[in-house]
PAPAVEX-374745 format. One line per 2 residues: number of its first residue (from 1); their letters; for each residue x, y, z of C-alpha. Coordinates in steps of 0.001 Angstrom, whole numbers, padded with zeros to 6 digits. Layout:
NUM) A) X,Y,Z  ...
This chain:
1) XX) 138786,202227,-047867  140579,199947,-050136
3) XX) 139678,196093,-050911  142340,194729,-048593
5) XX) 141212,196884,-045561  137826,195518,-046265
7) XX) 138981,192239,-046738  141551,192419,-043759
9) XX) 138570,194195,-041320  136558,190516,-042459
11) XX) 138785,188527,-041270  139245,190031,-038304
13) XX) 135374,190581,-037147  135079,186645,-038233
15) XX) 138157,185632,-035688  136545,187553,-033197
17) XX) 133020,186189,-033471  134452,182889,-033620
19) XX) 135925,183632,-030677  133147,184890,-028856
21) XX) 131118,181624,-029657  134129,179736,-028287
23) XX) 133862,181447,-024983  130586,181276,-024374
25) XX) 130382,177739,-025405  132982,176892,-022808
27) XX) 131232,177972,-019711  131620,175121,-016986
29) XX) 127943,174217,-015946  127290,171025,-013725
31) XX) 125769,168271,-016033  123160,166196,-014207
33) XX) 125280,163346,-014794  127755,164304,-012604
35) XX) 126183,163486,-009302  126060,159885,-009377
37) XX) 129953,160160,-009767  129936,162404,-006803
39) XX) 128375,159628,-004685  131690,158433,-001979
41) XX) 133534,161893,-002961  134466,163699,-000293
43) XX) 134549,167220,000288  134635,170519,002643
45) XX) 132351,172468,003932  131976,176052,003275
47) XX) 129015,177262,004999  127989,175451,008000
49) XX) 124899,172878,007155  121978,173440,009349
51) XX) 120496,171490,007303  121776,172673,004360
53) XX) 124970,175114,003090  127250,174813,000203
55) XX) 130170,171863,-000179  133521,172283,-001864
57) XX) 134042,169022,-003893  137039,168567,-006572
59) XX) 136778,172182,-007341  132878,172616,-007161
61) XX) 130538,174460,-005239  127541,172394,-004551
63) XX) 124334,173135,-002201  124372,170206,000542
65) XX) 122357,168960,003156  123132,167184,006861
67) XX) 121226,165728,008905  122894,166947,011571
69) XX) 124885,170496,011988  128023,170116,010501
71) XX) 130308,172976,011142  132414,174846,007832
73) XX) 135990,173778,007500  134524,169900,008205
75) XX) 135527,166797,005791  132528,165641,004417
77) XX) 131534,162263,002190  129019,162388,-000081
79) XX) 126065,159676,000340  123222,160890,-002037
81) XX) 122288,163464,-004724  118508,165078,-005905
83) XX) 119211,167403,-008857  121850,169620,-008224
85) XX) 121465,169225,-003991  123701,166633,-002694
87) XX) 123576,164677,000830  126804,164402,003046
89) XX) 127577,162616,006206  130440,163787,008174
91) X) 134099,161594,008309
């Protein structure tokens, strides 16, 4: 193997680990910060809450709870969030 294949086969396990690290770095995770801007969003359900199912909001899938039974393809308005559960009401 000559110095420039060594050199070029570098590079180009560098680039890829570089990569890699920008990848995995970019995973979309819910911050905990987020659901106090969720309060007065509104969203749809997917699963029916009886209490609880899972929400659609602004492209988000997020474990809610009803007080009452609220049936899936339902508009829904966020009134309250615990860590990553979040209260609705229906509209």
């Amino acid at each position: 193997m000559t110095t420039s294949q060594i050199v070029f086969a570098i590079v180009l396990f560098s680039g890829l680990v570089v990569v890699l690290v920008i990848v995995a770095a970019s995973r979309h995770k819910k911050a905990a910060s987020t659901e106090i801007e969720l309060i007065g969003a509104i969203g749809l359900v997917e699963t029916t809450l009886e209490p609880e199912g899972s929400v659609l909001i602004r492209g988000e899938l997020w474990r809610a709870r009803a007080d009452l039974k609220i049936e899936r393809g339902r508009r829904v308005r966020v009134v309250g969030a615990h860590d990553h559960l979040i209260e609705v009401e229906p509209i």
